[in-house]
Steps between C-alpha positions, in 0.01 A plus 500: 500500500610161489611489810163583610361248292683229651471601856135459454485165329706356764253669751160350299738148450527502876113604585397217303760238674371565834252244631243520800486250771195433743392812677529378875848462472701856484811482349709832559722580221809419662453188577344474098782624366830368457868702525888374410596501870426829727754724287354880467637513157355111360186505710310704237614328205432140677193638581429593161562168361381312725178660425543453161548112490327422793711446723327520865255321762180395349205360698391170344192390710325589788291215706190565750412212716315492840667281769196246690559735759375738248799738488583723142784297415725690178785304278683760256736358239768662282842479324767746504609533112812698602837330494529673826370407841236720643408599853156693569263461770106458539241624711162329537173715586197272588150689405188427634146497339475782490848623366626562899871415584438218749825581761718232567857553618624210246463775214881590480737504228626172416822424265564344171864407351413371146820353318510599143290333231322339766176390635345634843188446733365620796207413707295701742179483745299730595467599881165395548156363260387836511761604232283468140771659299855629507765714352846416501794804444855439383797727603897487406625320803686757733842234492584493185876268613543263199 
């Protein structure tokens, strides 16, 4: 019984420790999360704590400005809280009006190395000044070298 007891206080601790970001930006949980290096036995524990205290990549701010051109131009700020350095990539999906994808072959995944306890930015534009609105997706970058 206590067992159970404590198991679920840590679980309604860690619930009320996690915080939401801006909605256009997805973060997937691996690149959230934090792990003591890619061991099979740590990675669950890091993971654990890392939720726990925080540890992770947090969006900060998110800027909209339109170029003169009149291009959707998109600034998204963060800081990795880990002591570790942290690797994920994005994806940018331009929307029209009317919630279309507006095609453009510059929508690829891009990288991000973020040193740990560390500040990071990245800028993009949108293909053309039909694009009214965007989503941007994260990923755990496929080269994970140190």
């Amino acid at each position: 019984m206590k067992k159970t007891i404590v198991v679920l206080s840590l679980i309604i601790l860690a619930a009320g420790c996690y915080q939401q970001h801006d909605p256009a930006v997805k973060l997937q949980s691996q690149v959230r999360s934090d792990s003591l290096d890619n061991n099979i036995i740590t990675r669950p524990i890091g993971a654990v704590v890392s939720f726990l205290i925080g540890q992770n990549i947090k969006v900060n701010n998110i800027k909209e400005a339109r170029t003169p051109e009149g291009f959707l131009e998109v600034q998204v700020s963060g800081r990795n809280e880990s002591a570790f350095k942290k690797r994920f990539e994005y994806r940018t999906e331009w929307l029209d009006a009317n919630g279309m994808i507006v095609d453009s072959i510059m929508s690829k995944w891009m990288l991000v190395s973020v040193p740990g306890n560390s500040d990071f930015s990245f800028k993009v534009i949108a293909p053309n000044p039909r694009a009214a609105d965007y989503r941007i997706n994260t990923r755990v970058a496929k080269n994970m070298d140190k």
